[in-house]
DOROMI-462947 format. One line per 5 residues: number of its first residue (from 1); their letters; for each residue z, x, y of N, C-alpha, C, O. Coordinates in nm, 3 decimals, always signed. Layout:
N
NUM> a> Z:X:Y:Z:X:Y:Z:X:Y:Z:X:Y  ...
END
This chain:
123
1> xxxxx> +4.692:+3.446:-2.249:+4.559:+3.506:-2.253:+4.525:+3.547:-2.111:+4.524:+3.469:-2.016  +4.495:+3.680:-2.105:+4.469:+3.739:-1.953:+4.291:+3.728:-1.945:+4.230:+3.735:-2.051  +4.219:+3.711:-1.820:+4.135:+3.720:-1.801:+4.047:+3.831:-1.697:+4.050:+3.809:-1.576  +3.968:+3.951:-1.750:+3.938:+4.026:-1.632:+3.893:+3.906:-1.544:+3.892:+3.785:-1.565  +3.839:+4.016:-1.392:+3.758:+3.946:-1.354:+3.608:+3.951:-1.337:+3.553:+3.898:-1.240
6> xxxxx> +3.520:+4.040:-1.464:+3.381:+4.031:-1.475:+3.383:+3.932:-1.576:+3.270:+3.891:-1.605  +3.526:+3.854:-1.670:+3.474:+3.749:-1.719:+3.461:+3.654:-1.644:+3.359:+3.585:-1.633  +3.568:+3.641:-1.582:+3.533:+3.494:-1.497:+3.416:+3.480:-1.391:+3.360:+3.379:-1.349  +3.397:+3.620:-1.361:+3.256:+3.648:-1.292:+3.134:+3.543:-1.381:+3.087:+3.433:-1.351  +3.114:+3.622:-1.483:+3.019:+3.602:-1.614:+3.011:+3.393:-1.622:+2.921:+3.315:-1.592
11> xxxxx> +3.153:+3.371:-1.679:+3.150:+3.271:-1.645:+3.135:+3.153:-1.582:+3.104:+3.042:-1.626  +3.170:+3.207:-1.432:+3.095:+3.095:-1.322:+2.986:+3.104:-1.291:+2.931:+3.006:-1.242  +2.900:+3.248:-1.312:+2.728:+3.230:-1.327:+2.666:+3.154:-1.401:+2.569:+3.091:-1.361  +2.726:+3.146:-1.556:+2.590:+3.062:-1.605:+2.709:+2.942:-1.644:+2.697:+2.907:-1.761  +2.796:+2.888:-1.587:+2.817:+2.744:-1.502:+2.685:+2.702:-1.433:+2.595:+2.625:-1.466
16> xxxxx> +2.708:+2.787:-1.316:+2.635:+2.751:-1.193:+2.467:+2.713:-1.269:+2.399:+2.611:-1.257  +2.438:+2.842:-1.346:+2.323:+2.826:-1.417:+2.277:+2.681:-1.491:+2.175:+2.612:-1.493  +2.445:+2.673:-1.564:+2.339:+2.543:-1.645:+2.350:+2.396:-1.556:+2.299:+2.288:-1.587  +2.421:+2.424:-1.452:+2.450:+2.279:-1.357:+2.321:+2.233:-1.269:+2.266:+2.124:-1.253  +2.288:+2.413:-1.200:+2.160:+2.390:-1.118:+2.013:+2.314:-1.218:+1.929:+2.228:-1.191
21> xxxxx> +2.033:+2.379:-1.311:+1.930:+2.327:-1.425:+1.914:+2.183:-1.481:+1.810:+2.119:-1.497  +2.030:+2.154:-1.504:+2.005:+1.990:-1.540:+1.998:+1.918:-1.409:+1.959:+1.801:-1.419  +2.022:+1.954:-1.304:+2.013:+1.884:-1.174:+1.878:+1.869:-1.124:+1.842:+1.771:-1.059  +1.769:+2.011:-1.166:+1.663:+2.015:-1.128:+1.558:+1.937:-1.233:+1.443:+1.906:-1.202  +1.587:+1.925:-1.294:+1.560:+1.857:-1.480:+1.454:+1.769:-1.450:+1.337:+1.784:-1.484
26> xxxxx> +1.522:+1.639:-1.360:+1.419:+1.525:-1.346:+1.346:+1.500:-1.240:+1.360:+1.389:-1.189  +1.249:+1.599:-1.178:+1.204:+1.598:-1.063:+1.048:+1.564:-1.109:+0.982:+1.642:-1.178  +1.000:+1.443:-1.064:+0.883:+1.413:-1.091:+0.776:+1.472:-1.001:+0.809:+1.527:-0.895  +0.645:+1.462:-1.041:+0.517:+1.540:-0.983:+0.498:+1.454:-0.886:+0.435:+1.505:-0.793  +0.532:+1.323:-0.866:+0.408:+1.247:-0.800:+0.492:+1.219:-0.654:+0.608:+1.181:-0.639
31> xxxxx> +0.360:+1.262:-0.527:+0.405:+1.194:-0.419:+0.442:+1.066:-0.368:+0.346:+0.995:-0.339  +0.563:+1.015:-0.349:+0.551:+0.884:-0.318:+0.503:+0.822:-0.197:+0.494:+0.701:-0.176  +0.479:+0.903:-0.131:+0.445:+0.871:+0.031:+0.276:+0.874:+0.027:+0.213:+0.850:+0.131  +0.181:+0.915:-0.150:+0.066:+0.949:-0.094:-0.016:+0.833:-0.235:-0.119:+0.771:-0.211  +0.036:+0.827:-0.338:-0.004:+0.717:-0.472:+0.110:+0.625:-0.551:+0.232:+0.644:-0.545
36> xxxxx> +0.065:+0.556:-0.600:+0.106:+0.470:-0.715:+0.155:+0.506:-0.821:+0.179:+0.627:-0.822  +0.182:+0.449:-0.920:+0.198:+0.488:-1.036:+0.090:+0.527:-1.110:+0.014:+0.431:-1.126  +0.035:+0.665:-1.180:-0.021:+0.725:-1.248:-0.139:+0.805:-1.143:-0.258:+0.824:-1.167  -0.081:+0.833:-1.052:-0.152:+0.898:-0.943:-0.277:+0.815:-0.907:-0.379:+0.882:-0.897  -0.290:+0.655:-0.882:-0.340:+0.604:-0.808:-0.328:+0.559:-0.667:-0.214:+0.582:-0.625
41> xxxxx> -0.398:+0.508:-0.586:-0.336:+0.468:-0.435:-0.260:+0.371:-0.451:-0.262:+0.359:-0.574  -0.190:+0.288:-0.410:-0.151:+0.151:-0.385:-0.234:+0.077:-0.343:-0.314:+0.120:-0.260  -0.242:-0.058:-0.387:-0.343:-0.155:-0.337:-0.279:-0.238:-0.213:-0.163:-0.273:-0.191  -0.392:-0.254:-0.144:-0.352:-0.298:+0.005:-0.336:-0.457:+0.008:-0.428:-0.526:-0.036  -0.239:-0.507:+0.051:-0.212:-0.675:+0.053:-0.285:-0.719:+0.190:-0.320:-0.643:+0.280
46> xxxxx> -0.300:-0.847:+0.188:-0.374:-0.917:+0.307:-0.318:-1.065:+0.288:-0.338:-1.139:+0.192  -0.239:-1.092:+0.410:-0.181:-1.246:+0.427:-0.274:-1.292:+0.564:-0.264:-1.266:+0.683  -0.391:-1.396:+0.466:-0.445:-1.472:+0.593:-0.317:-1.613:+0.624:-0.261:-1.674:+0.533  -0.304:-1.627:+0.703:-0.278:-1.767:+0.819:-0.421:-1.876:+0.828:-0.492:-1.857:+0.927  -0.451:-1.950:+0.763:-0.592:-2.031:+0.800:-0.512:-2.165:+0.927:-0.479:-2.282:+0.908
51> xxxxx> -0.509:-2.112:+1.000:-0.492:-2.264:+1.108:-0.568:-2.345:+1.142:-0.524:-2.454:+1.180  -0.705:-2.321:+1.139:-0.804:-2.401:+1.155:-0.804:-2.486:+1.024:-0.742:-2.451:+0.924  -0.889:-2.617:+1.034:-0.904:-2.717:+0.960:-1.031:-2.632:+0.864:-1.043:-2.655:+0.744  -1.083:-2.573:+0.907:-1.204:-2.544:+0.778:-1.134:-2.470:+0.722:-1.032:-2.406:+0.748  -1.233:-2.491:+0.599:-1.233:-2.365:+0.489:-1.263:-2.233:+0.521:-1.374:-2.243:+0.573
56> xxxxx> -1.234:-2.120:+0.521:-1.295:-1.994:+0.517:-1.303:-1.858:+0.415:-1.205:-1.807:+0.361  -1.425:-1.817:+0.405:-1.432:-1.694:+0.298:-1.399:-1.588:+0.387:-1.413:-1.594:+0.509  -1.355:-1.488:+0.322:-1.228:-1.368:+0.400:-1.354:-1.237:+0.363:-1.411:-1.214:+0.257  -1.361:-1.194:+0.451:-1.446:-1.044:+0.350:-1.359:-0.928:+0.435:-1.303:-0.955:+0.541  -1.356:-0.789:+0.368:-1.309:-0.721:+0.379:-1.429:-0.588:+0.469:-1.528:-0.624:+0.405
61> xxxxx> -1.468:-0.508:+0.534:-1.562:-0.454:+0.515:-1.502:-0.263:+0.576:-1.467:-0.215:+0.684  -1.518:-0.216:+0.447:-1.521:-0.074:+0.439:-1.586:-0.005:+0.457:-1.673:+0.003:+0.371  -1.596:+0.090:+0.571:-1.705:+0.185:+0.602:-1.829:+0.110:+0.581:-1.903:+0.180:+0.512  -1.899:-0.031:+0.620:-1.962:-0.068:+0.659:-2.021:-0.177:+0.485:-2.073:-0.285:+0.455  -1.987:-0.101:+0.444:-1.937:-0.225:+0.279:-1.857:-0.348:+0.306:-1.738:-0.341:+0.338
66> xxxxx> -1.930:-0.472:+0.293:-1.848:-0.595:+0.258:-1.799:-0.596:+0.164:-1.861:-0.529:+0.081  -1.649:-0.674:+0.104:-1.633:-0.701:-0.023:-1.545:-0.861:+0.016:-1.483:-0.894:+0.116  -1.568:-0.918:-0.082:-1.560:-1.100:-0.060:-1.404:-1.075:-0.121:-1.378:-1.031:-0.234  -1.304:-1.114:-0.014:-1.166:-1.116:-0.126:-1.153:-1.246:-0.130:-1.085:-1.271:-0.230  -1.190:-1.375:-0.057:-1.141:-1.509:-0.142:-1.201:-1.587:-0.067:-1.301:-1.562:+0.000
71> xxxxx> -1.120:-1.724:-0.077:-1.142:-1.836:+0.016:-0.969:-1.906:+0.035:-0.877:-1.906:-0.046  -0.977:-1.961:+0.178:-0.898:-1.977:+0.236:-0.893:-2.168:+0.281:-0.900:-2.196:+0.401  -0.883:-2.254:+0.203:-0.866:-2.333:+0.243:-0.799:-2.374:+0.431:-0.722:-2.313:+0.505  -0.856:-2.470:+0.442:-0.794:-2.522:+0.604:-0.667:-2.506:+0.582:-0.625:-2.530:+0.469  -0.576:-2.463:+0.685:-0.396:-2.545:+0.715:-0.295:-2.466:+0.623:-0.173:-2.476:+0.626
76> xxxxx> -0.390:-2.367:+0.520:-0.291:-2.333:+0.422:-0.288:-2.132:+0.436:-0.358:-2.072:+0.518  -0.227:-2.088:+0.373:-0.172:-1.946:+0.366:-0.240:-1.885:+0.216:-0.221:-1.948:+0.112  -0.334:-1.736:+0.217:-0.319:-1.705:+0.111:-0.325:-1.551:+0.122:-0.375:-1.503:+0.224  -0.268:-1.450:+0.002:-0.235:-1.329:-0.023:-0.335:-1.320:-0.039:-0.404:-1.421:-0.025  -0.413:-1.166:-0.085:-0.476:-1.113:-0.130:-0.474:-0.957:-0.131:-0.459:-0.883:-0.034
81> xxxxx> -0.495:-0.913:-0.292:-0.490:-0.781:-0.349:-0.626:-0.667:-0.351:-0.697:-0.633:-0.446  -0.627:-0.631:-0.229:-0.775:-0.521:-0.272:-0.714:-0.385:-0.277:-0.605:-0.358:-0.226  -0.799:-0.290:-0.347:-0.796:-0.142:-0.357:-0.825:-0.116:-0.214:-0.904:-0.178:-0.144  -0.726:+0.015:-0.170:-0.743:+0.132:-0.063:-0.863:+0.164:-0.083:-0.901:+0.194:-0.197  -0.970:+0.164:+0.055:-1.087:+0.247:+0.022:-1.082:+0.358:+0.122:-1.132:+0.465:+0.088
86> xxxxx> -1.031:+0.349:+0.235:-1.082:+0.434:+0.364:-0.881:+0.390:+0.463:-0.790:+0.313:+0.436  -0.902:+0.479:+0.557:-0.762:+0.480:+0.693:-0.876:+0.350:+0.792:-0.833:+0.301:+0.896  -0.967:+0.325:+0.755:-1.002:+0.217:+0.850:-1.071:+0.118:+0.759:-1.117:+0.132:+0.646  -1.063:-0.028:+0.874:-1.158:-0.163:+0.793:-1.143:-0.252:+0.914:-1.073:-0.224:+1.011  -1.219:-0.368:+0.900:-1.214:-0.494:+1.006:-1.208:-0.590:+0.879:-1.174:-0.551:+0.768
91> xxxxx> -1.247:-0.729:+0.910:-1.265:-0.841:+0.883:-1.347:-0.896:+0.916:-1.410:-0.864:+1.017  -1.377:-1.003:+0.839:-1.517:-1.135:+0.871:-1.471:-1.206:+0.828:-1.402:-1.178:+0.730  -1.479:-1.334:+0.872:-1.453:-1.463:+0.830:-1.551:-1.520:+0.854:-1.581:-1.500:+0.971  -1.695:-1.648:+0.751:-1.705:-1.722:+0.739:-1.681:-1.855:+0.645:-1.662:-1.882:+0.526  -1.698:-1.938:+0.803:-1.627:-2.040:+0.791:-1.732:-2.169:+0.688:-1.842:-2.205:+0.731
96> xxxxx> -1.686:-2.212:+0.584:-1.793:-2.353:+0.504:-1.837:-2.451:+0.604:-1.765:-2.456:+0.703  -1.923:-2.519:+0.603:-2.012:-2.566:+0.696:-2.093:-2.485:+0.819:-2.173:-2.555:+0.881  -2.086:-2.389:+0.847:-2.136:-2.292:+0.921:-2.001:-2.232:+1.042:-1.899:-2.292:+1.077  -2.041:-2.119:+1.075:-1.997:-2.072:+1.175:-1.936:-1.916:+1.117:-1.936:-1.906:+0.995  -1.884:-1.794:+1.196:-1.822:-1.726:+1.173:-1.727:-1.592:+1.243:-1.747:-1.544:+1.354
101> xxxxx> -1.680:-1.574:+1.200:-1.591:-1.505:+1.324:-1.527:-1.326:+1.276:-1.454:-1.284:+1.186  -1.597:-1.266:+1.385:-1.601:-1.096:+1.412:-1.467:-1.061:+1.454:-1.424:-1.108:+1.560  -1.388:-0.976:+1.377:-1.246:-0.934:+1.388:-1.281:-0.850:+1.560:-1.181:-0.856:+1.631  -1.412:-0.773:+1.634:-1.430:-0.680:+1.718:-1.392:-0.581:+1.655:-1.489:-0.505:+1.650  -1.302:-0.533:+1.601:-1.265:-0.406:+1.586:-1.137:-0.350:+1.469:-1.036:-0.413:+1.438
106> xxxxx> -1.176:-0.226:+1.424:-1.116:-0.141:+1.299:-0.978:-0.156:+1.338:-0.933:-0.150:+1.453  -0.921:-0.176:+1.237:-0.759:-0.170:+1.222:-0.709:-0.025:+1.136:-0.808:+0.027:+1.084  -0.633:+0.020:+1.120:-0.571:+0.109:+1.088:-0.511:+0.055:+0.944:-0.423:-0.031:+0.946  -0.559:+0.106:+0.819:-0.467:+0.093:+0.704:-0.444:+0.198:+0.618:-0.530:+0.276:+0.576  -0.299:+0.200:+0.587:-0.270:+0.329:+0.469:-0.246:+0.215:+0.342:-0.225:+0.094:+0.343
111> xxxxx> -0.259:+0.304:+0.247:-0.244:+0.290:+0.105:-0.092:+0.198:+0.077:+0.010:+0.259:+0.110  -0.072:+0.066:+0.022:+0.049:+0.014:+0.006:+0.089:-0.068:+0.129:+0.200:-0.122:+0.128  +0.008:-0.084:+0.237:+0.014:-0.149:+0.349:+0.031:-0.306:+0.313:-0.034:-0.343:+0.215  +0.108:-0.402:+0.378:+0.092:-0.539:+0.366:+0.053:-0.572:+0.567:+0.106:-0.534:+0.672  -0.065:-0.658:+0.532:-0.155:-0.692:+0.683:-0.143:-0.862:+0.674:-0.157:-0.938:+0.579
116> xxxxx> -0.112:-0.884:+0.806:-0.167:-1.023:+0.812:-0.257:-1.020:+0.907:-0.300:-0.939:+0.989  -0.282:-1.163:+0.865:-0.402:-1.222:+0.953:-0.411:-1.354:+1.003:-0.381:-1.444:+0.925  -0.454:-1.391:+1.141:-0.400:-1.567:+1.164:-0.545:-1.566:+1.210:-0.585:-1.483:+1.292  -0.644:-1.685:+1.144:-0.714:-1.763:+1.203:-0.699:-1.907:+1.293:-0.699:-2.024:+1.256  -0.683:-1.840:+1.442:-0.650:-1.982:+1.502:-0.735:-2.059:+1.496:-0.846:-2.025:+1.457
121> xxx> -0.700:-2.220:+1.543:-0.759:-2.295:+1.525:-0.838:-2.267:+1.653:-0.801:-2.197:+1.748  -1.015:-2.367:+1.633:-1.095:-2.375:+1.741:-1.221:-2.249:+1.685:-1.342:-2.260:+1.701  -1.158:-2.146:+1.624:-1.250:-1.990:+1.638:-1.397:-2.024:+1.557:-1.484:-1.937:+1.548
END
């Protein structure tokens, strides 16, 4: 069987055709560098360090919004899961029995970020 060559022409085009096509097939919409799954942000993690012997409540504060993410027993370590609100936030910590302590200043967070945090002892 002889073959011109506008068949084999013919032929390696829609090769090429149906290869590029299933290759391009599974290309999803969603940025991964910018949401979550179902085009939400990622929620931002927070690892306090409590070194001090007290207890302390953790607040988060967004564009000038508090939000209470927990309590932090003395001596011990805990995670915490809040929603992305803003590229900036600080912290507050008060401490049970009185006292409390001012981060000074905005930290930098993107979407999917994991932050820690160490309360030394004494603060």
């Amino acid at each position: 069987v002889s073959y011109t060559s506008s068949t084999i022409r013919i032929f390696l085009v829609v090769t090429l055709a149906l290869v590029s096509s299933a290759c391009a097939g599974q290309r999803s919409g969603v940025d991964p560098f910018r949401s979550g799954p179902g085009g939400r942000e990622l929620p931002v993690l927070l690892t306090v360090d409590n070194q001090d012997y007290r207890d302390a409540t953790v607040w988060a504060n967004w564009n000038g919004r508090k939000h209470r993410l927990g309590m932090v027993t003395g001596k011990t370590t805990e995670t915490f899961e809040m929603s992305w609100r803003d590229y900036e936030m600080w912290l507050e910590v008060d401490f049970v029995g009185g006292g409390e302590l001012k981060t000074g200043g905005r930290m930098a967070v993107w979407p999917g970020e994991h932050l820690d945090f160490i309360i030394m002892m004494g603060w």
